[in-house]
C-alpha positions as CSV (number, residue, x, y, z in Angstrom):
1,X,0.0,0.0,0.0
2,X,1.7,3.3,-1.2
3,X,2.1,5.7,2.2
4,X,0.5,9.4,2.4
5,X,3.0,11.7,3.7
6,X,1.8,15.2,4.6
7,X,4.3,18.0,3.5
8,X,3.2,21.7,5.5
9,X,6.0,24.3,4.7
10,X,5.5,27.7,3.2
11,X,8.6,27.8,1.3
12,X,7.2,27.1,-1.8
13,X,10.3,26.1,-3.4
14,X,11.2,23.8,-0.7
15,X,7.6,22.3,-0.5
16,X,8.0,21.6,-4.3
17,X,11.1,19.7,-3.6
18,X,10.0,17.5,-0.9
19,X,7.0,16.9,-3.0
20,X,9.0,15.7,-6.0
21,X,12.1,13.8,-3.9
22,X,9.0,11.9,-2.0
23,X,7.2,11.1,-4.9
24,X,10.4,9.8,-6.6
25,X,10.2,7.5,-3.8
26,X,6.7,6.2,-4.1
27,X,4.6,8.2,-1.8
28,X,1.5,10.1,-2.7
29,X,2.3,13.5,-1.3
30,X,0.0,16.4,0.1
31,X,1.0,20.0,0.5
32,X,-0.3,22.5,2.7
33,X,1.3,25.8,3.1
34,X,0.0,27.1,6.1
35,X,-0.2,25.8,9.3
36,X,-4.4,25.7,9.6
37,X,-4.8,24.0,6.4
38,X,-2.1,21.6,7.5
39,X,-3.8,20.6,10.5
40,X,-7.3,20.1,9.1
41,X,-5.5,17.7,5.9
42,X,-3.9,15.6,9.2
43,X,-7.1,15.6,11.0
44,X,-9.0,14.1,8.1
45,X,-6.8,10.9,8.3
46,X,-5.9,8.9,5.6
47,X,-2.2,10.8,6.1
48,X,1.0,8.4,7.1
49,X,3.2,10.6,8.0
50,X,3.7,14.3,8.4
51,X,6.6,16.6,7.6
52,X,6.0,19.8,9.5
53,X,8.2,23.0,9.4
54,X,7.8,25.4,13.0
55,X,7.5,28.7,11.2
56,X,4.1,28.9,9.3
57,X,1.7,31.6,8.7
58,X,-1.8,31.1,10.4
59,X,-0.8,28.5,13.1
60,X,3.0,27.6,13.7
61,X,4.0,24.0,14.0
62,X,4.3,23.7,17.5
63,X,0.5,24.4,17.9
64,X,-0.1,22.0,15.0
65,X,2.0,19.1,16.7
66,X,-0.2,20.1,19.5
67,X,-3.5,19.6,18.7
68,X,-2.6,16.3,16.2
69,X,-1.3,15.1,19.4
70,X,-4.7,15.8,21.3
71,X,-6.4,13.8,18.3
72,X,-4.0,11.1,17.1
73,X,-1.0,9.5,19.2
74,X,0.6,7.5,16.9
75,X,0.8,9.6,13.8
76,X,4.5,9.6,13.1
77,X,5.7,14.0,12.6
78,X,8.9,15.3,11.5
79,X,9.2,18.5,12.7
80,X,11.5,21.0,10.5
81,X,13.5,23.2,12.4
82,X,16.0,26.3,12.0
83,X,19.7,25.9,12.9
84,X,19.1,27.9,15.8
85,X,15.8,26.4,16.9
86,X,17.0,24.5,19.5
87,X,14.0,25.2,22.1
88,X,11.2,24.5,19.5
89,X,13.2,21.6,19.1
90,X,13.0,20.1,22.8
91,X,9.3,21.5,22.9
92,X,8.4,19.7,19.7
93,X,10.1,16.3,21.3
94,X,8.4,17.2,24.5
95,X,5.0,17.7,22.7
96,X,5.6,14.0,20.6
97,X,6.9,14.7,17.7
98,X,9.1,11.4,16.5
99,X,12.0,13.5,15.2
100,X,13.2,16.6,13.5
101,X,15.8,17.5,11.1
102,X,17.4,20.9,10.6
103,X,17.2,23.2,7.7
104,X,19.2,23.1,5.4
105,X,19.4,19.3,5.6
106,X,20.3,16.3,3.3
107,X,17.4,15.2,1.1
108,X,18.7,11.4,1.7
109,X,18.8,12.1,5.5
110,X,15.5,13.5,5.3
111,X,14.1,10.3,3.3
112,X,15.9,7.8,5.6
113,X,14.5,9.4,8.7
114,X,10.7,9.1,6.7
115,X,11.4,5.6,5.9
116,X,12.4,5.1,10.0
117,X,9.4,6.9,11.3
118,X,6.8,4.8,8.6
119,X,8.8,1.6,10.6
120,X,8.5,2.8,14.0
121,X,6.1,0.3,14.9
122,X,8.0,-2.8,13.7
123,X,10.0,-3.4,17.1
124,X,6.5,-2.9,19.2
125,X,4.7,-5.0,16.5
126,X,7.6,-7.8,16.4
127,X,7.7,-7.7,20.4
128,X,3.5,-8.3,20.7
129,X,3.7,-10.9,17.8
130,X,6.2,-12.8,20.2
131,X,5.3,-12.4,23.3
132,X,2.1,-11.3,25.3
133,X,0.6,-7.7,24.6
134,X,1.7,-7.4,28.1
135,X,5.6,-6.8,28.9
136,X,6.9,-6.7,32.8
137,X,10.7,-6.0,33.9
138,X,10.2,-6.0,38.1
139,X,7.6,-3.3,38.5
140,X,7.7,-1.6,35.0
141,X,5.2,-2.9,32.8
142,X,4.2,-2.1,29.3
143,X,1.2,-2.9,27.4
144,X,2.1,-2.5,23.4
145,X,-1.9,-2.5,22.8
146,X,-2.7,0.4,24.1
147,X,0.7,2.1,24.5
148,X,0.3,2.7,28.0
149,X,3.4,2.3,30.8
150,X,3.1,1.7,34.4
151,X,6.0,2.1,37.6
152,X,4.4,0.5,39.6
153,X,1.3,2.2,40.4
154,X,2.0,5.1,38.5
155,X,0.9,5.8,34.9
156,X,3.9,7.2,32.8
157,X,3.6,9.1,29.7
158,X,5.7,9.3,27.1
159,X,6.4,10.5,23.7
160,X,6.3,8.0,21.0
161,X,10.3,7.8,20.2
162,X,10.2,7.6,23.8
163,X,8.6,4.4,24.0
164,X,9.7,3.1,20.8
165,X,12.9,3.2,22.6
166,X,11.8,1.4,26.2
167,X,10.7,-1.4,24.2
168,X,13.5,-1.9,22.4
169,X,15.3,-1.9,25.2
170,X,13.3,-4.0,27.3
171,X,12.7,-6.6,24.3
172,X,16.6,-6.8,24.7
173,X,16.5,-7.0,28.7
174,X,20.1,-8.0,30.3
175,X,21.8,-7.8,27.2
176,X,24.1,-4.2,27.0
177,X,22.7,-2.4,23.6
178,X,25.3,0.2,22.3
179,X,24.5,3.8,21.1
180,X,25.3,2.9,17.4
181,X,22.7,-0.6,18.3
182,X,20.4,2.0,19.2
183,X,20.9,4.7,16.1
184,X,20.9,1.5,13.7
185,X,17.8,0.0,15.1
186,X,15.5,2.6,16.8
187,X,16.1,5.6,14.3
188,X,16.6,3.3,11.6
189,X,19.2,6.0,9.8
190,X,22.7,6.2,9.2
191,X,23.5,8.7,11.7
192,X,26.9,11.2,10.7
193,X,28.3,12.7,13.6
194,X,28.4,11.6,17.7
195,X,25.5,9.7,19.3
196,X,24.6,12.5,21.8
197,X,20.7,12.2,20.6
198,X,20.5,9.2,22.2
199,X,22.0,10.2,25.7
200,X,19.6,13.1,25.4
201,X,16.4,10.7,24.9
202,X,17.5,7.7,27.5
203,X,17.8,10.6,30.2
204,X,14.5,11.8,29.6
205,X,13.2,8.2,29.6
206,X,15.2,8.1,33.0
207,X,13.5,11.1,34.6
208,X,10.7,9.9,33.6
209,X,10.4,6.1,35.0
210,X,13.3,5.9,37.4
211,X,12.7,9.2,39.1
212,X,11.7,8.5,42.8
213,X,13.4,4.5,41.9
214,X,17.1,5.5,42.2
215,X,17.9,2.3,44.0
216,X,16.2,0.2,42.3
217,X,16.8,2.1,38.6
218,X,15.4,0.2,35.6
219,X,17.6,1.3,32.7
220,X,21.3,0.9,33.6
221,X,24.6,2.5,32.3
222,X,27.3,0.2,31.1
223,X,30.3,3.1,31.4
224,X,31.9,3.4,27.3
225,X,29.7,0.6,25.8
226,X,25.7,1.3,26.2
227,X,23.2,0.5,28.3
228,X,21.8,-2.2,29.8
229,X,17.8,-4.0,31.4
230,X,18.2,-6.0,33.5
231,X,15.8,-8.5,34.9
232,X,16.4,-7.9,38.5
């Protein structure tokens, strides 16, 4: 089945290119140049994926991530940021988006990190295919149905990359993963340059499941290698 992806940028030149790269590709592509239209063309469904740039006339992206988040979870987003966005970057990763990729950027980047967001699921998928919906490591459990995460009693919310990346690392518990496991498997792209992204992401998975659970932390660092899940 050929994927929708959702293209909202204002730059009309660079919306023509994205439409043409992705459609070289095999994807049906949809353009909106403002952020309103943008939102109602995600809203309607039907859309696989959306590549959304911050700065838009009539709604900015942030807003946009926003409110598809209040509707739809799952949808995978690629924000597109400025070089100098970095805090509309954290708030777009705080707010769910899956990734981002600064302007001006690599069109095979770009397409490798669309082909790794349309595959996010596969590692959830592959886990509830083998096991039980249900996934426990001591008192964190994770139900791949319904996306939710307990500690506990506690209900923990996360952002899609976010969980994406628990369950890999719990599908791999008491083995050591390394960053480049991680880049290769969970973003799915052939990442140029140092693997801080994903110290960034497993200590805002930290704060938010071994807060409070210091001595009895879930996701462990193995010092110049990765990190490891253990099993108790």
């Amino acid at each position: 089945m050929v994927k929708r992806v959702l293209v909202v940028e204002d730059e009309v030149q660079i919306a023509k290119i994205l439409k043409l790269e992705l459609e070289y590709e095999g994807y049906e592509v949809v353009v909106a140049n403002n952020g309103k239209f943008g939102l109602e063309v995600a809203l309607e469904g039907k859309i696989d994926l959306v590549l959304l740039d911050i700065m838009l006339p009539e709604m900015n992206g942030i807003e946009v991530l926003r409110r598809i988040r209040k509707e739809d979870e799952l949808m995978p987003v690629i924000l597109l940021t400025a070089r100098n966005m970095t805090m509309d970057k954290v708030t777009g990763l705080d707010l769910g988006a899956n990734d981002y990729i600064t302007k001006p950027f690599e069109m095979e980047e770009l397409l490798a990190r669309v082909r790794s967001c349309l595959r996010q699921n596969t590692i959830i998928s592959n886990v509830s295919n083998n096991d039980d919906s249900i996934v426990s490591v001591r008192d964190l459990t994770i139900n791949n149905d319904t996306r939710e995460v307990m500690r506990g009693n506690s209900s923990i919310s996360l952002t899609p990359k976010e969980f994406e990346l628990l369950v890999y690392l719990v599908s791999r518990k008491n083995k050591i993963v390394t960053r480049d496991n991680i880049l290769k498997d969970v973003w799915d792209y052939d990442y140029e340059g140092d693997t801080n992204v994903i110290d960034v992401y497993i200590w805002h998975l930290r704060k938010k499941i071994d807060e409070g659970f210091e001595s009895n932390a879930i996701i462990q660092t193995v010092r110049g290698v990765g990190y490891i899940i253990k099993e108790n």
